[in-house]
C-alpha positions in Angstrom: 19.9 34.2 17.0 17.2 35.8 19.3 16.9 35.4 23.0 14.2 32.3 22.8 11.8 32.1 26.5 12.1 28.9 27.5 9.3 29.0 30.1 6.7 29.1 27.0 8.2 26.5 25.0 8.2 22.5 25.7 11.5 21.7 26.5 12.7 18.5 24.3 11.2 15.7 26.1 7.9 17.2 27.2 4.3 16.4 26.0 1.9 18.6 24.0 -1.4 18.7 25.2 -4.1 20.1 22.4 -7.8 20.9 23.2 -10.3 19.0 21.0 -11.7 22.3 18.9 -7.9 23.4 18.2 -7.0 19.5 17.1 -10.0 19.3 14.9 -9.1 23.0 13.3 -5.5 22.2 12.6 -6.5 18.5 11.0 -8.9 20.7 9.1 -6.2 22.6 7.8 -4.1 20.1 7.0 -6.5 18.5 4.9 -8.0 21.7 3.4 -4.2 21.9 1.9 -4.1 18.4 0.7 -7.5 18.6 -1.2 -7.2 22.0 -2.7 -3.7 21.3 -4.2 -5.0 17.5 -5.1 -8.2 18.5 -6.6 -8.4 21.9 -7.4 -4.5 22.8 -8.7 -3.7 19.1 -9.8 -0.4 19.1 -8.0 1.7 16.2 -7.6 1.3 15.0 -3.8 4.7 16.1 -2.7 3.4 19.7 -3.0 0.5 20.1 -0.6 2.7 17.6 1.9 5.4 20.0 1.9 2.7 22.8 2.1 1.0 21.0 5.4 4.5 20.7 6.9 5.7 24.4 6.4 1.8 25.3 7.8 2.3 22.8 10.8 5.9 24.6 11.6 4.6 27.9 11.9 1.6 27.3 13.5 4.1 25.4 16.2 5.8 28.9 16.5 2.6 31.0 16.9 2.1 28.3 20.2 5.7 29.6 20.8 6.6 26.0 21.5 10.0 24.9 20.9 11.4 24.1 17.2 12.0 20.7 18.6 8.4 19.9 18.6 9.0 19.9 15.1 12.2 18.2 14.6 11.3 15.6 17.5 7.9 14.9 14.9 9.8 14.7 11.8 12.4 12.0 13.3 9.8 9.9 15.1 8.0 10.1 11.7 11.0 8.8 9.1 12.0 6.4 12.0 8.6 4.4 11.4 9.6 4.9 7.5 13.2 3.6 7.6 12.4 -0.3 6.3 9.9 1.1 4.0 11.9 3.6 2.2 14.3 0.2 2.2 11.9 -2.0 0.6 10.8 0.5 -2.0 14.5 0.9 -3.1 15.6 -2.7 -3.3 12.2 -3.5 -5.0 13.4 -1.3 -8.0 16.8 -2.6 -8.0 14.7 -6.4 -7.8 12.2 -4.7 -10.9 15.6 -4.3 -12.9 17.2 -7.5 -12.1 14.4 -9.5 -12.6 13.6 -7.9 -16.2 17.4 -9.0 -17.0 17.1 -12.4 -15.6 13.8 -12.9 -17.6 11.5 -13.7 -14.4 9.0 -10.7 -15.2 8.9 -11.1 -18.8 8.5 -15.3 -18.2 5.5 -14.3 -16.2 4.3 -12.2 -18.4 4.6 -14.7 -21.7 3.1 -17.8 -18.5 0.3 -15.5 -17.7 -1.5 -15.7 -21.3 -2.3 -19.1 -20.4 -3.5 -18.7 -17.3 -6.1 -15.7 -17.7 -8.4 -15.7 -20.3 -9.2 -12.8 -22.3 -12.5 -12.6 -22.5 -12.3 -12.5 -18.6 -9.2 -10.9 -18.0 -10.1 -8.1 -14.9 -11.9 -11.3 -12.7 -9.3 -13.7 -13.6 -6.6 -11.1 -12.5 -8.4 -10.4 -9.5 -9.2 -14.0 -8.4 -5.2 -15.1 -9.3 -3.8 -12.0 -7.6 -5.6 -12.9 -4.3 -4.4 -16.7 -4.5 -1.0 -15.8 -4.9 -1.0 -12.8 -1.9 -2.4 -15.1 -0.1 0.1 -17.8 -0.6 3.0 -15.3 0.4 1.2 -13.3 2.5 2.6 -10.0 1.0 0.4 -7.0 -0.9 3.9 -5.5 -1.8 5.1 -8.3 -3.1 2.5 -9.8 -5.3 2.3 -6.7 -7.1 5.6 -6.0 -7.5 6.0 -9.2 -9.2 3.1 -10.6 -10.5 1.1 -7.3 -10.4 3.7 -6.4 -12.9 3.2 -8.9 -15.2 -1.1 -8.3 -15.4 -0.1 -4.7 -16.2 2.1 -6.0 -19.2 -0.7 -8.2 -20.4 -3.2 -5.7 -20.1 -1.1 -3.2 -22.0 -1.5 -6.5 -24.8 -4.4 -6.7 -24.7 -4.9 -2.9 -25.1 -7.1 -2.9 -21.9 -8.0 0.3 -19.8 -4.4 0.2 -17.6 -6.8 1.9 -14.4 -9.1 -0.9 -14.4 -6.3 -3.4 -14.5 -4.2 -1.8 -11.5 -7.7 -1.7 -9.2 -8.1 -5.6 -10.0 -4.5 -5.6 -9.2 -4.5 -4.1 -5.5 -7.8 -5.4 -4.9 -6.7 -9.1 -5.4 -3.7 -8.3 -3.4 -5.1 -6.6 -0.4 -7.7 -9.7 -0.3 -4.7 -11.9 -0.2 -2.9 -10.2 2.0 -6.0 -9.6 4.5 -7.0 -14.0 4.4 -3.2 -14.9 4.9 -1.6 -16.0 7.9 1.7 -14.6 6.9 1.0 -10.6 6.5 2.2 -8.6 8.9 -0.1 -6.0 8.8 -2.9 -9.2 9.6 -0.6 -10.1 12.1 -0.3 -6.5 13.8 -4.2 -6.1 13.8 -4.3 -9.1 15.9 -2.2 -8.7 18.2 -2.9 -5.1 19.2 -6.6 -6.3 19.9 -5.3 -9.1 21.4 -7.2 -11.8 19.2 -6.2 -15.0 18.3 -4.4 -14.8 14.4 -7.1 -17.6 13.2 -9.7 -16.2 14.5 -9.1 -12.3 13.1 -8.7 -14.3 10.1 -12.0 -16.4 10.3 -14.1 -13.3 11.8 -12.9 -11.4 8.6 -14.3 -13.6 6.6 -17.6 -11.3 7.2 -16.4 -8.5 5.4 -13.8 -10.3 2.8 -16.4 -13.0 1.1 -19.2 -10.5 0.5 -16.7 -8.0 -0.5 -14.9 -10.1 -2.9 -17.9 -11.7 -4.8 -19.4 -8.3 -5.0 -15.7 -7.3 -6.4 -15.6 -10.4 -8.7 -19.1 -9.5 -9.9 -18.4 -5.6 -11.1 -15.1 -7.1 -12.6 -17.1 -8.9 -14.6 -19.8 -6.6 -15.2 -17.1 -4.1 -16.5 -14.8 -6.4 -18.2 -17.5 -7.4 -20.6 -17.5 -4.5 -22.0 -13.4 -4.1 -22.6 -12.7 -4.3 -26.6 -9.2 -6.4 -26.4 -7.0 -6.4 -29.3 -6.6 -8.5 -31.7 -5.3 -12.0 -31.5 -2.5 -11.4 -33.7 -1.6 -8.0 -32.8 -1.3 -10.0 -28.9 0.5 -12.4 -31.0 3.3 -10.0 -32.5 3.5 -8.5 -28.8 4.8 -11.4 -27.7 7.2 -12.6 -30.1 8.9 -9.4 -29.8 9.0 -9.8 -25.8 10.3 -13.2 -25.9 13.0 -12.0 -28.7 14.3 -9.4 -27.1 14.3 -10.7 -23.2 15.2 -14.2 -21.7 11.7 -16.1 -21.7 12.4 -19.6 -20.0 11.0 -22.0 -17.3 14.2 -21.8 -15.3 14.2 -17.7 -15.5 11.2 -18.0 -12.8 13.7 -19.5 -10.3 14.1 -15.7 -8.5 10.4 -16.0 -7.9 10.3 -18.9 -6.8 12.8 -18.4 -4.4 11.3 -15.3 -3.3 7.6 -17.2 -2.7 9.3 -19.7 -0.7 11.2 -17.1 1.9 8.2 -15.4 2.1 5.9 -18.5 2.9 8.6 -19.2 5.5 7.7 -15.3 6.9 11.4 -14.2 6.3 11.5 -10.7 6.6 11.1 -8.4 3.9 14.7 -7.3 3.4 16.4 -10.4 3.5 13.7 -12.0 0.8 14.4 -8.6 -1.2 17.9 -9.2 -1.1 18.2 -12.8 -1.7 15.7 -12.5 -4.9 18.2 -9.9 -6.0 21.5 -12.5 -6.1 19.3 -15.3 -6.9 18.5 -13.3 -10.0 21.2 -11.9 -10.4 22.7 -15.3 -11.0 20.1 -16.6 -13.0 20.9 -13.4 -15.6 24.6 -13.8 -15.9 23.9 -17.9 -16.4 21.3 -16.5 -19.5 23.8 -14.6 -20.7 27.0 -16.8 -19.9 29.1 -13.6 -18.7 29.7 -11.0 -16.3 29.6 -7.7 -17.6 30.4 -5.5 -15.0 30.2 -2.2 -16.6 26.2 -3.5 -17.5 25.7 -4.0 -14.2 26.5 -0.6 -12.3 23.9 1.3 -14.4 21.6 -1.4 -14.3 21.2 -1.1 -10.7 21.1 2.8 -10.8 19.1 3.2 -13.5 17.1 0.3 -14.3 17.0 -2.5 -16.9 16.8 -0.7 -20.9 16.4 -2.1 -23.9 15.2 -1.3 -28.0 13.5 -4.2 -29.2 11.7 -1.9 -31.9 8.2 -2.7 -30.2 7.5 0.2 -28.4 4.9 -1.6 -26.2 7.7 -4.4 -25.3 10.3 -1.4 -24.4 7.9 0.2 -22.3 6.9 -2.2 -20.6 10.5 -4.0 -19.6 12.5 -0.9 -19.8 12.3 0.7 -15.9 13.3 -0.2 -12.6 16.5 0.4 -10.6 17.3 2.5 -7.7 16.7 5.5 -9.1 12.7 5.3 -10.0 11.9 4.8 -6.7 13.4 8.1 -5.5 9.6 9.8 -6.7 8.1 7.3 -4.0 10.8 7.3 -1.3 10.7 11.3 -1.6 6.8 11.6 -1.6 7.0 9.0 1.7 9.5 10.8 3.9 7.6 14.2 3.1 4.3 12.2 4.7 5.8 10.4 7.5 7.6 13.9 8.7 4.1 14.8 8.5 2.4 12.8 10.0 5.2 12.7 12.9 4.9 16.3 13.5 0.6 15.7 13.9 1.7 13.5 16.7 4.1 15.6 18.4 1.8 18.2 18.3 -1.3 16.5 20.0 -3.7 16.3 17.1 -4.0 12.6 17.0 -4.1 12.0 20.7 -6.7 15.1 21.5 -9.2 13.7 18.7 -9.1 10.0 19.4 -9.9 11.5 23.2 -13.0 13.5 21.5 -14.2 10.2 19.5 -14.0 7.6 22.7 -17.3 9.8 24.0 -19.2 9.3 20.9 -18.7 5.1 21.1 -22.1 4.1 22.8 -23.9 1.5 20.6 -22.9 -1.6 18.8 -23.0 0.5 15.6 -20.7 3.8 16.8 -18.4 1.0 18.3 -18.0 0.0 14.8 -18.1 2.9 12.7 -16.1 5.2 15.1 -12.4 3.2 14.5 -13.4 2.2 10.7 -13.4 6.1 10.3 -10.9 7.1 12.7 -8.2 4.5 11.1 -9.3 6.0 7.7 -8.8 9.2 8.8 -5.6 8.4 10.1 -4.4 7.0 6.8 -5.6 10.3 5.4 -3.9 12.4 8.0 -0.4 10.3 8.4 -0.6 8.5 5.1 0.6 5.2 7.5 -0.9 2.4 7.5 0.9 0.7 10.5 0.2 3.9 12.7 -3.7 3.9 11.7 -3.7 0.3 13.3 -1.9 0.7 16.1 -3.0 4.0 17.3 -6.8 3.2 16.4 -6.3 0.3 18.5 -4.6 1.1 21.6 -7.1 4.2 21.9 -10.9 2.1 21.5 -9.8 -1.7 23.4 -10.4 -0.6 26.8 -13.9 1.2 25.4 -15.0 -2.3 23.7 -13.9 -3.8 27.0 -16.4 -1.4 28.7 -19.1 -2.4 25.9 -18.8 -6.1 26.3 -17.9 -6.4 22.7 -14.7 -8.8 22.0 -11.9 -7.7 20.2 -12.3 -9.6 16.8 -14.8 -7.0 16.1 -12.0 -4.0 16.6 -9.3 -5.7 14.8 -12.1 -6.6 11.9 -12.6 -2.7 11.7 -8.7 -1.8 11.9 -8.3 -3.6 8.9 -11.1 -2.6 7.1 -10.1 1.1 7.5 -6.4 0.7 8.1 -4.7 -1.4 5.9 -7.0 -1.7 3.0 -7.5 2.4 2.6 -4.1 2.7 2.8 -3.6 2.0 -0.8 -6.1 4.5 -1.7 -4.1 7.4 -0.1 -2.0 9.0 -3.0 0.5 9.8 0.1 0.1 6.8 1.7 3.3 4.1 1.9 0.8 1.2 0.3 -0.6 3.9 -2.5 2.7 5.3 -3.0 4.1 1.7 -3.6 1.8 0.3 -5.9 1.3 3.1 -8.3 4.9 4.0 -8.6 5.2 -0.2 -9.3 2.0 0.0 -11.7 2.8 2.9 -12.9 -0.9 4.0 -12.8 -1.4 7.3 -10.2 -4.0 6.3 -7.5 -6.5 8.7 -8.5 -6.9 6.8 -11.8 -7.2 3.4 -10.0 -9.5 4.5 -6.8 -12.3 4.3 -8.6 -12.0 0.0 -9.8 -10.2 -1.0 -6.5 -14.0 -2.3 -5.8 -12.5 -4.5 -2.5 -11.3 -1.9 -1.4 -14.2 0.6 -0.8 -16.8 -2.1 -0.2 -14.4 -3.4 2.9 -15.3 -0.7 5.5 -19.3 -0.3 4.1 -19.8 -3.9 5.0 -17.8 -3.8 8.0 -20.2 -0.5 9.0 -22.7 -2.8 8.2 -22.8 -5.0 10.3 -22.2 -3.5 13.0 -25.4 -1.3 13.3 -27.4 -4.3 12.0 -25.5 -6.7 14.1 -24.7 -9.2 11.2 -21.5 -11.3 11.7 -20.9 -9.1 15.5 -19.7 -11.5 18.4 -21.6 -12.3 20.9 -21.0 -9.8 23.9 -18.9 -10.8 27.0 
């Protein structure tokens, strides 16, 4: 090892100041990587992550600054990422369980009766929503019965992208009007609102944006040639042959609804779904086959029913088909640690404060900045946080109330989040829908239309609070 001058480096603990210009060329980097290798080379998103880090790390050496600028980034980064990367691994073990047990394929079979062909993208959209918000959890209604629209769309031979953006639109309106989110909650709080009343001031943005949603469903839908009522039929009969379909097999579920209503935390609801189906499989199947279960868990729940729709729809889960979405997540939380260490954030959120001086730039300045954030870091916790702590003393200055910021937080924080094929939210829900973000973007209508009518209103002044 070289002789390293300490004098030019930080020393472990010491802050990195950036100038705006230098922030805003080394963001512009950054995303210059990600797009090329997005949209130009078609590379899977891991790529141009590990590409921005490797650029990030030697552009941290050019400064001469100390490697543990880096390394200090990279743990603060998979620090925020811990219960994540958690979730995302006992969901697949739940995915696996859960297809033994028969939950998934009950709600599935359930599901037939409760959405109507004819209608099938607005009725998933408006049944999603009611359930997310009855748990208050995005992740969780699709992972369950996000899972189970896909399997009927996939009957009903229905375009699989369209289905996946009713999906996470219906979830993220769910998990936006309920009381029990935590992202809802987090938004709230770092503005310093009232929980009811960020709820009832989002109602702005969410009604509008959810008829409008409901309305392109619709428009859209009608034109979807489903199959055939027998083919549907024959689907079916080979999914309840081949899995356990039964009332009692939607116990886990159940279960899992409940904790979550009662805001348990994530992990303990994860876990105790897990048992509870775990249970429910070996009653099905009146034994305990060990030697079933290890792989099971690993690898995920197979079967050959001879319907190759049926198998490929049930077959999957388990530890191991997460390890695409934990991998792609640690890569963009070391990321988007090292952009913090660095400077970036802090030196352009400085740069943006100057530019807030109407209603209108109040508004648009952290709908953008918490979407650029989600581009940048891929986080949807750190776009609300940060995007908050750095405008509420400027809407304090304004007069404007904070229900307005924590309106715009979550119209470009956790709601974009999902769009990000690097983000935790995107990562999640197309490695559960098994549908790449890209393909969905375009028909998760709630979505996009969430920070255009938030924007909206505040250069017209629609829906703003009165200022203080």
């Amino acid at each position: 090892m070289g002789h390293v001058d300490q004098e030019d480096r930080p020393s472990n603990g010491e802050k990195v100041v950036m100038g705006g210009r230098e922030a805003l060329f080394v963001i512009a980097s950054v995303l210059f990587i990600i797009g090329t290798s997005l949209m130009v080379f078609e590379a899977q998103p891991h790529v141009p992550l590990f590409l921005s880090i490797s650029f990030l790390a030697i552009y941290n050496a050019l400064k001469r600054q100390s490697w543990s600028v880096v390394e200090r980034g990279i743990i603060k980064g998979i620090q925020s990422g811990i219960v994540p990367i958690m979730i995302f691994m006992l969901i697949g073990i739940l995915i696996a369980v859960w297809m033994k047990a028969g939950t998934l394929p009950t709600l599935i079979a359930y599901s037939f009766n409760m959405i109507s062909p004819a209608l099938f993208l607005p009725s998933v959209f408006l049944v999603t929503a009611i359930i997310g918000i009855s748990i208050g959890s995005s992740f969780t209604t699709v992972s369950t019965v996000g899972i189970a629209f896909m399997g009927m769309g996939t009957a009903l031979d229905v375009n699989l992208a369209m289905v996946a953006g009713s999906v996470v639109s219906g979830a993220l309106l769910g998990d936006k009007m309920s009381p029990m989110s935590d992202t809802t909650n987090l938004a709230s709080s770092v503005c310093k609102v009232d929980l009811f009343e960020h709820i009832r001031h989002m109602l702005w943005t969410m009604v509008p944006a959810a008829v409008i949603t409901m309305v392109l469903f619709f428009i859209i839908g009608s034109g979807q040639e489903t199959a055939p009522t027998t083919e549907v039929e024959s689907w079916m009969a080979a999914l309840r042959e081949a899995t356990h379909v039964h009332v009692l097999a939607l116990i886990p579920a159940v279960v899992v609804i409940i904790l979550a209503a009662k805001r348990v935390p994530a992990i303990p609801t994860m876990l105790t779904g897990i048992g509870v189906g775990f249970l429910t499989a070996v009653a099905f199947e009146g034994q305990l086959a060990v030697n079933e279960w290890m792989p099971l868990i690993q690898n995920g729940f197979e079967i050959s029913s001879g319907n190759e729709q049926v198998d490929a729809l049930v077959n999957g889960g388990g530890i191991q088909s997460m390890m695409w979405a934990v991998s792609l997540l640690i890569l963009a939380l070391s990321m988007g640690g090292i952009l913090s260490t660095l400077g970036v954030i802090e030196a352009l959120m400085n740069k943006l404060r100057t530019w807030m001086t109407t209603s209108g730039r109040a508004v648009a300045t952290p709908v953008l900045t918490a979407m650029g954030l989600n581009i940048s870091l891929g986080e949807q916790y750190m776009s609300v946080v940060l995007t908050g702590e750095a405008f509420s003393d400027r809407y304090r200055e304004m007069g404007l109330q904070g229900k307005d910021l924590s309106r715009a937080l979550e119209s470009g924080g956790t709601v974009i989040n999902a769009l990000i094929p690097y983000g935790v939210a995107g990562v999640f829900m197309s490695s559960v829908l098994e549908v790449s973000v890209l393909e969905f973007l375009p028909y998760a209508f709630f979505c996009l239309l969430c920070p255009l009518i938030t924007m909206f209103y505040g250069f017209t002044g629609i829906g703003m609070a009165k200022k203080t």
